[in-house]
N, CA, C and O atoms as a GROMACS GRO file, in nm:
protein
  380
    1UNK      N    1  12.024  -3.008 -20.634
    1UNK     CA    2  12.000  -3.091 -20.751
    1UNK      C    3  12.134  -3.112 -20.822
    1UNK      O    4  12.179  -3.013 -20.878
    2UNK      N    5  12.195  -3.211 -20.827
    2UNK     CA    6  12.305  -3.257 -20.881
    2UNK      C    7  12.286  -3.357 -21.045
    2UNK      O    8  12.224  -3.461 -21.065
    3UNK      N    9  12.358  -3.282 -21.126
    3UNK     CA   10  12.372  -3.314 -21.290
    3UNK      C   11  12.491  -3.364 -21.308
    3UNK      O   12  12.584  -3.307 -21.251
    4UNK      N   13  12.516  -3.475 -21.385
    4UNK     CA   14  12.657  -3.519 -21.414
    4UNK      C   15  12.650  -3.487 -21.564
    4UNK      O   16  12.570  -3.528 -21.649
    5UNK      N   17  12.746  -3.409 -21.574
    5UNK     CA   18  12.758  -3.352 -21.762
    5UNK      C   19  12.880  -3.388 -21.765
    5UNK      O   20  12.957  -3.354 -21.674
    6UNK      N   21  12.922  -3.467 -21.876
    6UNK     CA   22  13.061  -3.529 -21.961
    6UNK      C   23  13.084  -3.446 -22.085
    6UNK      O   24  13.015  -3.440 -22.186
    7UNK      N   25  13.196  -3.385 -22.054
    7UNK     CA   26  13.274  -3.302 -22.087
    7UNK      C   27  13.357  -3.415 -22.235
    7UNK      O   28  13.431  -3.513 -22.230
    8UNK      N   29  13.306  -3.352 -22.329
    8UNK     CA   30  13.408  -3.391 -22.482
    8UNK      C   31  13.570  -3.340 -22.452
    8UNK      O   32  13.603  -3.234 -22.400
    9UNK      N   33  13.656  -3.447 -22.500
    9UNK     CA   34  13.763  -3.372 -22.509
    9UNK      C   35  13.828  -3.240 -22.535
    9UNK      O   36  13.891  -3.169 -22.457
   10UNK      N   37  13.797  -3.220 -22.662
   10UNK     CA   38  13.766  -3.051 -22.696
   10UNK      C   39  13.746  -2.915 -22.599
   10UNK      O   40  13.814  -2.812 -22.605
   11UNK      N   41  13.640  -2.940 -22.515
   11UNK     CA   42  13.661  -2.865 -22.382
   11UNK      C   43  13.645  -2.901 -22.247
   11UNK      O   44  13.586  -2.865 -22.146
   12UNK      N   45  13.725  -2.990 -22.290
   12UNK     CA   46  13.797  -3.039 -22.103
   12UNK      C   47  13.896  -2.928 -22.095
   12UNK      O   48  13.961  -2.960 -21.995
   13UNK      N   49  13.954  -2.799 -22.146
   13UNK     CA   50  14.052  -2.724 -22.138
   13UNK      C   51  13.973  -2.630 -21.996
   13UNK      O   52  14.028  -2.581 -21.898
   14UNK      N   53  13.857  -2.631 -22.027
   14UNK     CA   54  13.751  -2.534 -21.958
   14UNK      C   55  13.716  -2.591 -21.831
   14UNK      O   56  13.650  -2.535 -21.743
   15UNK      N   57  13.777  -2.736 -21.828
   15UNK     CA   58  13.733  -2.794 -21.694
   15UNK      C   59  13.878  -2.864 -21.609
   15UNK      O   60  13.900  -2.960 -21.535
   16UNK      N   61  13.924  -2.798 -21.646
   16UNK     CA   62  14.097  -2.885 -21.629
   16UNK      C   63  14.080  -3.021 -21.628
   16UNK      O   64  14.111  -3.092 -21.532
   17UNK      N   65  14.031  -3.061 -21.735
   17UNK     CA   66  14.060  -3.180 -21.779
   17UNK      C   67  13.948  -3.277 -21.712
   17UNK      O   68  13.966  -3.398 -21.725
   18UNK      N   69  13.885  -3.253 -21.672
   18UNK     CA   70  13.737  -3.313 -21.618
   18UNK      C   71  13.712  -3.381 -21.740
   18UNK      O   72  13.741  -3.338 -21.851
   19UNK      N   73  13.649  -3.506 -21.710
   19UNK     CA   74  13.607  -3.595 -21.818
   19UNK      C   75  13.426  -3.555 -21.737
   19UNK      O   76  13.331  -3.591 -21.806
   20UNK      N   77  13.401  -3.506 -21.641
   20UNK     CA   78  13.243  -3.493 -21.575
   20UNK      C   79  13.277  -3.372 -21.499
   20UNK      O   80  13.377  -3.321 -21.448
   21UNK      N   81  13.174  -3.353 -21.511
   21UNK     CA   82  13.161  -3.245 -21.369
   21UNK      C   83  13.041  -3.249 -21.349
   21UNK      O   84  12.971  -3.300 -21.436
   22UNK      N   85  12.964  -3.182 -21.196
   22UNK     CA   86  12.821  -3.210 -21.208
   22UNK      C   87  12.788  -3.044 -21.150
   22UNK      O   88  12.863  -2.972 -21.085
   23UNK      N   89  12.651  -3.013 -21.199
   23UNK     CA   90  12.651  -2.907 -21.223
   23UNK      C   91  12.448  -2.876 -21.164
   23UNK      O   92  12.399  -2.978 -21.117
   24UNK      N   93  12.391  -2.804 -21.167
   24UNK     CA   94  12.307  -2.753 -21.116
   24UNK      C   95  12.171  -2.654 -21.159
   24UNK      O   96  12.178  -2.540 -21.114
   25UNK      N   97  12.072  -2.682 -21.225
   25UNK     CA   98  11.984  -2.612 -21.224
   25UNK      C   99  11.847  -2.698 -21.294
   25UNK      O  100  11.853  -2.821 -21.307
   26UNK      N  101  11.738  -2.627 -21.332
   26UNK     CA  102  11.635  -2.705 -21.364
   26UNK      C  103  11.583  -2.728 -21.516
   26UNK      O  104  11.501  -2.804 -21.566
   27UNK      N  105  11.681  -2.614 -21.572
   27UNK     CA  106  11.687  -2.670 -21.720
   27UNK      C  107  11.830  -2.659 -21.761
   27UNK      O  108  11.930  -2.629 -21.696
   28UNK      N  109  11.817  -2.684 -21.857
   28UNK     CA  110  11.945  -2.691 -21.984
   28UNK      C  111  12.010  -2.563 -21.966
   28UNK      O  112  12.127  -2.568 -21.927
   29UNK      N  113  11.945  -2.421 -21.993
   29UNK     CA  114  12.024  -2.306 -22.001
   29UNK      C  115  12.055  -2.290 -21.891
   29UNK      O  116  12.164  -2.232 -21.889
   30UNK      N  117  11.993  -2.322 -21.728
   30UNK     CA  118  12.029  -2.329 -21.606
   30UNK      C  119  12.138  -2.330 -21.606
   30UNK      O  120  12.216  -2.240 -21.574
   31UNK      N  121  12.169  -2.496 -21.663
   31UNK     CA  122  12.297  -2.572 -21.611
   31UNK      C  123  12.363  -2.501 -21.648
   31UNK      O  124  12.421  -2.420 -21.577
   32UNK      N  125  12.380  -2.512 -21.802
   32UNK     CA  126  12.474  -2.428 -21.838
   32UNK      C  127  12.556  -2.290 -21.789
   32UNK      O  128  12.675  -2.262 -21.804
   33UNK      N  129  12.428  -2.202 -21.714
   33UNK     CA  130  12.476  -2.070 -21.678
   33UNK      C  131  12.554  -2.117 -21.553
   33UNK      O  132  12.661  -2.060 -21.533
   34UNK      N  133  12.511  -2.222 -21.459
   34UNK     CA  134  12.556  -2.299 -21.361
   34UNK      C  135  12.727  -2.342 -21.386
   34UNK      O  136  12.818  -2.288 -21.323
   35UNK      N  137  12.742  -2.428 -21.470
   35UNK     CA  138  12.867  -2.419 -21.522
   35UNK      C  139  12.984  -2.348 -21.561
   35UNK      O  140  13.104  -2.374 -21.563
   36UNK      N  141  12.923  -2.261 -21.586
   36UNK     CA  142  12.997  -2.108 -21.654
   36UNK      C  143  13.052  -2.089 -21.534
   36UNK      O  144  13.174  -2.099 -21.539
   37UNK      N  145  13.002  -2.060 -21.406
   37UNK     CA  146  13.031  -1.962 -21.260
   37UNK      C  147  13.119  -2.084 -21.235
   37UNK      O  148  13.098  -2.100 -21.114
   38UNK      N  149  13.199  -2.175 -21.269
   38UNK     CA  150  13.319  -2.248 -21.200
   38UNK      C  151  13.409  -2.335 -21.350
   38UNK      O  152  13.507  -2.409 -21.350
   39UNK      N  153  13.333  -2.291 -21.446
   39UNK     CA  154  13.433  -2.352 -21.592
   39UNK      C  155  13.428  -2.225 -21.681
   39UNK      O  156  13.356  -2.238 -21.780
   40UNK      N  157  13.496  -2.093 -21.664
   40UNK     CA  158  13.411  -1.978 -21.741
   40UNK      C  159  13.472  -2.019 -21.866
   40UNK      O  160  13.573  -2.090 -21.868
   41UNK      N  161  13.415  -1.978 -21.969
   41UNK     CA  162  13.402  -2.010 -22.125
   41UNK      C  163  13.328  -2.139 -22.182
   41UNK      O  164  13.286  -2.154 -22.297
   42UNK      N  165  13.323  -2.204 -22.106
   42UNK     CA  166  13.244  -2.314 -22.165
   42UNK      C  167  13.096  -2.304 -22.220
   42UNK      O  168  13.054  -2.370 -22.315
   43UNK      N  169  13.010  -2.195 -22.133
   43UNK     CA  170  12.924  -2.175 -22.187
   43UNK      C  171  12.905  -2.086 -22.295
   43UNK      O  172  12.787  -2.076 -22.330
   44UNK      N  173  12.989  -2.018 -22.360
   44UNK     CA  174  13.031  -1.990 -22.492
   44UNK      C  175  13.050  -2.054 -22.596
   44UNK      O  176  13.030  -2.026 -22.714
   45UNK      N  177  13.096  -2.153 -22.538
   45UNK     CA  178  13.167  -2.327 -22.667
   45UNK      C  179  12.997  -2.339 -22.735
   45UNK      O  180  12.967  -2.339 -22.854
   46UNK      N  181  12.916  -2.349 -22.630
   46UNK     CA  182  12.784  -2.418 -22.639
   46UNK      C  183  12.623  -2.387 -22.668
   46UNK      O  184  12.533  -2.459 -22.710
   47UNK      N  185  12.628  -2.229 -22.621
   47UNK     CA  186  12.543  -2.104 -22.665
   47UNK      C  187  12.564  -2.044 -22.753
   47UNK      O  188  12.656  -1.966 -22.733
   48UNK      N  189  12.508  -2.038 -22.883
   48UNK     CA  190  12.494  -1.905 -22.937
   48UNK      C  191  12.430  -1.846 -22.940
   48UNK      O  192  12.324  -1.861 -23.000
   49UNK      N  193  12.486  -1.690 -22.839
   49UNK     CA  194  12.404  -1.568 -22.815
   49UNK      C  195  12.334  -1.540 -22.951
   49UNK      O  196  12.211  -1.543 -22.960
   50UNK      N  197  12.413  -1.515 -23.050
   50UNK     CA  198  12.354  -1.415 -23.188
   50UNK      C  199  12.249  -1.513 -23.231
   50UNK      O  200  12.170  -1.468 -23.314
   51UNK      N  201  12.230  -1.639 -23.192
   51UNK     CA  202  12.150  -1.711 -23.241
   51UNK      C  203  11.984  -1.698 -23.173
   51UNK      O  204  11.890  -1.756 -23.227
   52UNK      N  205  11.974  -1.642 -23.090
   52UNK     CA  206  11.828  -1.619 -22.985
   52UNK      C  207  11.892  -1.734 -22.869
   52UNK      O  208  11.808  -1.797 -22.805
   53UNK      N  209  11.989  -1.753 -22.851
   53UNK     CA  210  12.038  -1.861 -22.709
   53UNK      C  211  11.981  -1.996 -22.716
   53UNK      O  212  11.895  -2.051 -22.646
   54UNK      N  213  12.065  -2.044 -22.840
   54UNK     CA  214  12.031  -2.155 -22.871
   54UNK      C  215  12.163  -2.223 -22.863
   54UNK      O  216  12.276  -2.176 -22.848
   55UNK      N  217  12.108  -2.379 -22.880
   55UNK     CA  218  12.253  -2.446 -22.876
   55UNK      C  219  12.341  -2.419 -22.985
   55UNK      O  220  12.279  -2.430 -23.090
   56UNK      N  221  12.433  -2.396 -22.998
   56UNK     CA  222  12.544  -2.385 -23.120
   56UNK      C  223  12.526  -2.509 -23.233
   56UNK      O  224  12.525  -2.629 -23.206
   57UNK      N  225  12.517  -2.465 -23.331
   57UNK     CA  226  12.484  -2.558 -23.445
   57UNK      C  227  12.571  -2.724 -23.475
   57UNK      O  228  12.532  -2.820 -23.541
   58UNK      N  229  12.695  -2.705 -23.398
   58UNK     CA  230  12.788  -2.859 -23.439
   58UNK      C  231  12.817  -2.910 -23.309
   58UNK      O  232  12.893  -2.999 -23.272
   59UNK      N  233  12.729  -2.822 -23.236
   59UNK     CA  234  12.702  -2.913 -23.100
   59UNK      C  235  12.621  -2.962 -23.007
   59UNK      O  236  12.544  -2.898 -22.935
   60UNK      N  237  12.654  -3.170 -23.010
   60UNK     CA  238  12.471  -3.209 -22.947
   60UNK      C  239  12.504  -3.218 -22.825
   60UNK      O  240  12.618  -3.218 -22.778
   61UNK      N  241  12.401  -3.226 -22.769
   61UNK     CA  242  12.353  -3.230 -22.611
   61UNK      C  243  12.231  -3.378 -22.613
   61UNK      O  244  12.129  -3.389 -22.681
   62UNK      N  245  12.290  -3.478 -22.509
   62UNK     CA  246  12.173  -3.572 -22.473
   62UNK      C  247  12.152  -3.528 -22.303
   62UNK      O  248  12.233  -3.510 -22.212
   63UNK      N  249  12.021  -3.521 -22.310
   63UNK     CA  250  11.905  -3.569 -22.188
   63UNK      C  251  11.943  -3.742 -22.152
   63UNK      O  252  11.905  -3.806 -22.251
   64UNK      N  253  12.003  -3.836 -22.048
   64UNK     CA  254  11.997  -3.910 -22.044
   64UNK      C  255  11.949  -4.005 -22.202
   64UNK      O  256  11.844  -4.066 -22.221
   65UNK      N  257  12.073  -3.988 -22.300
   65UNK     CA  258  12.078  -4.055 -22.379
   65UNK      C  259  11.970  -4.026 -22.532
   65UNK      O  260  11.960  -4.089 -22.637
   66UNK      N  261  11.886  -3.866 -22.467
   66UNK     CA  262  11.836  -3.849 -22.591
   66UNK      C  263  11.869  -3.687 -22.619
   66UNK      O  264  11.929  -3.605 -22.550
   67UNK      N  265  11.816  -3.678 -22.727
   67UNK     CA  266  11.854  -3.543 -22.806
   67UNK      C  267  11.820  -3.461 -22.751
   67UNK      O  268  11.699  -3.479 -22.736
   68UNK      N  269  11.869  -3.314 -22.674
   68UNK     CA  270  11.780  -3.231 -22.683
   68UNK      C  271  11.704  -3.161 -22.750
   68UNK      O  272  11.608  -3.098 -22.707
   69UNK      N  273  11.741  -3.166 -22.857
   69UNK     CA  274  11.653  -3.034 -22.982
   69UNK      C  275  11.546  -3.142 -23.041
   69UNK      O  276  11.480  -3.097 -23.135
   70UNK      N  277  11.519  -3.260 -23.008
   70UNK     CA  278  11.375  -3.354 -23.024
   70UNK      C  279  11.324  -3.304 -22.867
   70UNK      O  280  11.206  -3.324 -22.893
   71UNK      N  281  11.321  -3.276 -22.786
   71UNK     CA  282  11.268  -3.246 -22.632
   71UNK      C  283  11.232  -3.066 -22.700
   71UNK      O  284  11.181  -3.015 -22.800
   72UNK      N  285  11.304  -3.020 -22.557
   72UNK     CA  286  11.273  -2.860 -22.559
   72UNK      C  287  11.400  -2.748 -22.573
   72UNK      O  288  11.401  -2.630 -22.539
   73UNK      N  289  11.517  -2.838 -22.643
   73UNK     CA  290  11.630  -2.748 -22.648
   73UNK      C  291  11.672  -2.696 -22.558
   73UNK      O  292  11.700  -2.767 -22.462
   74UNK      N  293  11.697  -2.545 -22.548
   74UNK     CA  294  11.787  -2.534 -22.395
   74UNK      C  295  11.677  -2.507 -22.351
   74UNK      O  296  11.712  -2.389 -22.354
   75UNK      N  297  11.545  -2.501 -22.300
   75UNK     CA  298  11.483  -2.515 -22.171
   75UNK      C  299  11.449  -2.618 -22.158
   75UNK      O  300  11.360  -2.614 -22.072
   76UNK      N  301  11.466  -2.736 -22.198
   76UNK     CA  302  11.469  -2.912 -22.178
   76UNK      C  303  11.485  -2.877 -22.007
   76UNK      O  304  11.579  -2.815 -21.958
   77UNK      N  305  11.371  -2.934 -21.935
   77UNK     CA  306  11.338  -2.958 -21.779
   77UNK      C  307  11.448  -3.092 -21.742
   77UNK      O  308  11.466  -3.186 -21.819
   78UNK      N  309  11.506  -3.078 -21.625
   78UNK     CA  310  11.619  -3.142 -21.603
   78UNK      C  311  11.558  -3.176 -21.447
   78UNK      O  312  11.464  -3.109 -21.404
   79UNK      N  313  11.608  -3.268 -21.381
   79UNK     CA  314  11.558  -3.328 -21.256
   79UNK      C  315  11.729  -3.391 -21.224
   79UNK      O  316  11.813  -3.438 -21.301
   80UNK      N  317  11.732  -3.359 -21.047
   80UNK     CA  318  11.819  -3.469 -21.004
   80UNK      C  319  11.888  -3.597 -21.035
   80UNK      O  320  11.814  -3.696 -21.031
   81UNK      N  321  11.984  -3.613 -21.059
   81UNK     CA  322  12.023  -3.734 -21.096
   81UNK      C  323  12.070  -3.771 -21.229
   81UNK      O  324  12.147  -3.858 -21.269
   82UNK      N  325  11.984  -3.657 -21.300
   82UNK     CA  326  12.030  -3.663 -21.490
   82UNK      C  327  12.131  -3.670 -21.506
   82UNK      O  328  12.217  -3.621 -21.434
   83UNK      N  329  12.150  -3.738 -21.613
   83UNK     CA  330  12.298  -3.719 -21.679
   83UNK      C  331  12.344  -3.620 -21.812
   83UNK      O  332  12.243  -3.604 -21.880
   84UNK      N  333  12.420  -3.574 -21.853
   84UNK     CA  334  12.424  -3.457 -21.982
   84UNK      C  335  12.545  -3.536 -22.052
   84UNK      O  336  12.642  -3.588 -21.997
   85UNK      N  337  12.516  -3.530 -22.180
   85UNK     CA  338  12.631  -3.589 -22.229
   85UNK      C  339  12.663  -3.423 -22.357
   85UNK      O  340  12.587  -3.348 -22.419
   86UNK      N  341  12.755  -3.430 -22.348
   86UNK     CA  342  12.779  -3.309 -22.472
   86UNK      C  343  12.839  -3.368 -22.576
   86UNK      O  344  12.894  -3.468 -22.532
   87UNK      N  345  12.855  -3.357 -22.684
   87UNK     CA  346  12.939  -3.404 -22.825
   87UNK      C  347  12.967  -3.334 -22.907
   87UNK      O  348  12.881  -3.258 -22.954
   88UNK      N  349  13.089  -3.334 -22.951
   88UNK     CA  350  13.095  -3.240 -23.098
   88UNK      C  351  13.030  -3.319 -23.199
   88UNK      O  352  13.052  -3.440 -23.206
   89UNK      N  353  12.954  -3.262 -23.275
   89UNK     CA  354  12.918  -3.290 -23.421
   89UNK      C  355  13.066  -3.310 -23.504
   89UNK      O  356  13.174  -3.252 -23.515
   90UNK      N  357  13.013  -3.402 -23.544
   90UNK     CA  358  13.143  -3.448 -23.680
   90UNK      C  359  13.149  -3.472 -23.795
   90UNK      O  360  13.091  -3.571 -23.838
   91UNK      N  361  13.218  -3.394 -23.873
   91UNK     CA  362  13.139  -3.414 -24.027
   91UNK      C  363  13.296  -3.445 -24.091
   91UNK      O  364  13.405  -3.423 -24.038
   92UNK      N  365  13.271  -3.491 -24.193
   92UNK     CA  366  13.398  -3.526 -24.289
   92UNK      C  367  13.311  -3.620 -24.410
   92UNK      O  368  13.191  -3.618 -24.438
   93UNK      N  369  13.427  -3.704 -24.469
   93UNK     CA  370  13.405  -3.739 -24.622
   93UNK      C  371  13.465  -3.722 -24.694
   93UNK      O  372  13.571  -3.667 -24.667
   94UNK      N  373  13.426  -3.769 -24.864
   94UNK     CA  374  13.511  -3.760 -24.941
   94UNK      C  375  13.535  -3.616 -25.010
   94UNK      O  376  13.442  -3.545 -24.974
   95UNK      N  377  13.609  -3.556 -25.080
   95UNK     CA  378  13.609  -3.439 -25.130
   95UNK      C  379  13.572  -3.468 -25.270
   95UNK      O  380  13.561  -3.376 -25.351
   0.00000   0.00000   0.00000
């Protein structure tokens, strides 16, 4: 089962500079653990353990273009062919 996940600038450090990589399993925390075994730290950027292993709070994840935390968060069911997009959350404004 092959996943194409796009890598944010931010941690392309974790992928030598991979703008994609494709990656492997049947959900979200799958992939992720999937990823880890050939980008290690990345799944750190993106998990927080202390949190019950949830996604990290300033960072989204799309399912082929939708949210995961409107789906099933990290056990969001993943199929062949998906695409993952990751993003940093971005906040700013006026002071």
């Amino acid at each position: 089962m092959a996943i194409e996940v796009r890598i944010p600038t931010i941690l392309r450090q974790y992928t030598d500079g991979q703008k994609a990589v494709e990656g492997n399993g049947d959900t979200l925390a799958k992939l992720f653990a999937d990823l880890e075994t050939r980008h290690t730290g990345i799944q750190d950027r993106l998990i927080d353990k202390a949190n019950g292993e949830q996604l990290r709070r300033f960072v989204n994840v799309y399912l082929n273009d939708e949210d995961v935390r409107f789906l099933d968060g990290i056990e969001t069911k993943l199929s062949d062919g998906d695409s993952i997009t990751i993003l940093p959350a971005v906040a700013g404004g006026m002071a």
